[in-house]
N, C-alpha and C positions, 0 to 999 in steps of 0.2 A: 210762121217762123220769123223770128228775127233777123234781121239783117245782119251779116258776118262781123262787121268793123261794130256794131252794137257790142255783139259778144267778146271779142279781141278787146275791147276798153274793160271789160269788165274783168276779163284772165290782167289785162296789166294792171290792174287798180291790187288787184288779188297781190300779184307778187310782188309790188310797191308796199302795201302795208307787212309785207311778211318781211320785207328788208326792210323795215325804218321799225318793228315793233320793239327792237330792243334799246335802240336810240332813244324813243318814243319815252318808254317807260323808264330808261335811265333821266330823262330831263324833268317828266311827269316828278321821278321821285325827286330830285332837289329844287323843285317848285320855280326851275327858269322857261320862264313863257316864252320869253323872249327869241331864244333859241328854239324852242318848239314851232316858232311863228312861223320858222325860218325852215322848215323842215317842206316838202314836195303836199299839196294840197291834199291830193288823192292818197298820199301816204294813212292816210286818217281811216280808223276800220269804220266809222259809221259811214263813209261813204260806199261800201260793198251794199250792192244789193244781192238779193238770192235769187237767179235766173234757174229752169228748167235746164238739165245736162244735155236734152235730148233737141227741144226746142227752139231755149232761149227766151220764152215768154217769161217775164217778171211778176205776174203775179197769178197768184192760186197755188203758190210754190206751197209744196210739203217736205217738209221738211227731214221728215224719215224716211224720203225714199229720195230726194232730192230733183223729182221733179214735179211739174206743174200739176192740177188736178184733172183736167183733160187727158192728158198721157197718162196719168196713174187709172182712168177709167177705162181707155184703149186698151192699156196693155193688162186690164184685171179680167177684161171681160174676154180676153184671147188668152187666158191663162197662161202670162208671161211672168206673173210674178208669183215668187211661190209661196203659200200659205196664205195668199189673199183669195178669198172667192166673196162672190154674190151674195149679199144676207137676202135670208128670204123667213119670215115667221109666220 
């Protein structure tokens, strides 16, 4: 599992870019850098990563269930999730 304040950085980075996204793309569109520069680091979406909801691990993330691929095995093979089962041919 990851460590709490890991994932806390990553809920604030989340809500940083959702409030600066329209600023972001107001200054993107009249081509001022300048004031872009000037804008919170973290504000930036490439800085999100895609963590496990369950976890926290950062990667083997999937993305249509939104967690890792570890927990997406756990929880397939305890039929927690529905419409997924075991392929077997």
């Amino acid at each position: 599992m990851a460590k709490e304040g890991v994932k806390a950085r990553e809920v604030k980075r989340a809500r940083l870019v959702a409030k600066y996204a329209e600023k972001r793309a107001a200054l993107k569109a009249e081509g001022n850098y300048a004031e872009l520069d000037k804008l919170p680091k973290n504000a930036s979406p490439v800085r999100l990563h895609n963590r496990c909801k369950l976890t926290g691990r950062p990667r083997g993330y999937m993305r249509q269930f939104g967690i890792s691929r570890v927990t997406f095995r756990e929880m397939a093979l305890a039929g927690k999730i529905p419409g997924v089962k075991k392929a077997s041919w």
